[in-house]
Every structure is written in C-alpha cells, then in structure tokens.
Phi, psi and omega in degrees: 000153192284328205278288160017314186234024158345263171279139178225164191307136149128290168311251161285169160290144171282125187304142174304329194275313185290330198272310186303302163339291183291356178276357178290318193278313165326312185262332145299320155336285187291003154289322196285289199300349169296278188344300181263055191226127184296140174315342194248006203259059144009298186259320150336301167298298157344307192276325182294309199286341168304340195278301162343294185285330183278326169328310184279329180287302169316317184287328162306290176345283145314293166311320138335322194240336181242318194291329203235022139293291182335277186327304178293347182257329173255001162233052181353272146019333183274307227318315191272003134344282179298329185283324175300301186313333192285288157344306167302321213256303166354312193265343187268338160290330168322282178330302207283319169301312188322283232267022214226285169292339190308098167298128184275029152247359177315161177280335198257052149300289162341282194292002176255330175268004172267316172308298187302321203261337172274351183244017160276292190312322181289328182310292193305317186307331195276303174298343174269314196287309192261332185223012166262024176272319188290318163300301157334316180238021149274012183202150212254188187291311191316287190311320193236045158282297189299322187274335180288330173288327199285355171278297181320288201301346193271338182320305158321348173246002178302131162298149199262332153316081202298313181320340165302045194203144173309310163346310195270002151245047166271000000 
C-alpha cells in the first residue's frame, strides 16, 4: 500500500509496520537466493542461512520486545494475534538453533530450511494480511513512528542467540 512507504530511512523515523516489512522482504530475498543455490553449493547455503538466522533473530527481537507489547496493549482486538506469533516464533527459533550448528551437508539441512522458510512465509502472511492492518488503524503515524524508531535502535541490542529470545523459552 502507498501509505506504507511514507516514511523512508533517512528522512522522517521509520514507521513500524513499514520497518517490520521491509525486514520482510530482507528475508525474503535470501529465501529466494537458498532456493537458486545449487544442491552442492555448501558454503553458499552456509552463508544465506548464516545470514537468516541473524535476520531473523533480530527481527523476533524487535517484535518480542517492542512491537507485539505495544500492539497488545494499544490494539486488544491483536491479543490472540500476538500470542499465536509469540507460539510461531517458538518454532521458528528453535529451527534457527538447530540450523546454527547444522553442517549443510547433512542430509536434513534442506528439509529443515524448506520448513523454516515455509512457517516464516505463513507468519509474515498473517502479520501483513490480518493483523498489522489492524494496528495501523488504531494508532496514529506519530505513535507509530515513535515506535518504529525505538525498534531501529534496539536491532542493536538483538542477541546473536536465537535461543536468546523470549520466545524461545515459552
């Protein structure tokens, strides 16, 4: 959506919703570069899920920490959202230690990052289609500006640990 891309890095604070998206997109990307990455190409794959895993863990982080408190507290109508996403992100940190240690020649390498990639893409759809639509328009840009910045900044404080995360000990 056009509203969406208000605010861009550089300019105004980045909207929250537009921030979490485009880290959407970020991870999509390096799915697609797993995806066309040749069966033997090892270090290749090594380095895209190394890329993954920090992508993704940051990206929990931020949601975990800033994003789905917020939501839950200033758009009720999210709570059972938010508690399925927290339940997602369970399965998906987990997945991200496994694949952390993971030689990619193991044979269940693939199939643990074809998984992982199909229960991120189920995440994202739900959080873009059903409920940040919802959040947008119980909160005004200013709030969620203000929120969009204290995430950027906190990306910096993400654990290198997935395992770090609140999720992963719910």
């Amino acid at each position: 959506m056009e509203e969406d891309h208000i605010a861009e890095r550089g300019s105004r604070p980045m909207d929250a919703i537009v921030l979490l998206k485009d880290d959407h997109k970020t991870v999509e990307k390096l799915f697609k570069q797993f995806e066309k990455a040749g069966d033997d190409a090892y270090k290749e794959k090594r380095q895209i899920v190394d890329q993954i895993i920090h992508e993704l863990t940051t990206h929990a982080y931020i949601e975990e920490e800033i994003f789905y408190p917020m939501a839950r507290q200033d758009v009720p109508a999210t709570e059972d959202h938010v508690l399925e996403s927290v339940e997602e992100h369970h399965v998906v940190v987990w997945m991200l230690s496994e694949l952390k240690d993971l030689d990619p020649k193991d044979e269940r390498f693939d199939a643990k990052v074809t998984v992982l990639m199909e229960n991120v893409r189920h995440h994202v759809e739900e959080e873009e289609q059903e409920w940040f639509p919802k959040v947008r328009e119980a909160m005004g840009r200013n709030e969620l500006q203000e929120v969009g910045e204290r995430m950027e900044k906190a990306k910096a404080e993400a654990p290198d640990d997935p395992l770090a995360l609140i999720s992963a000990r719910k």
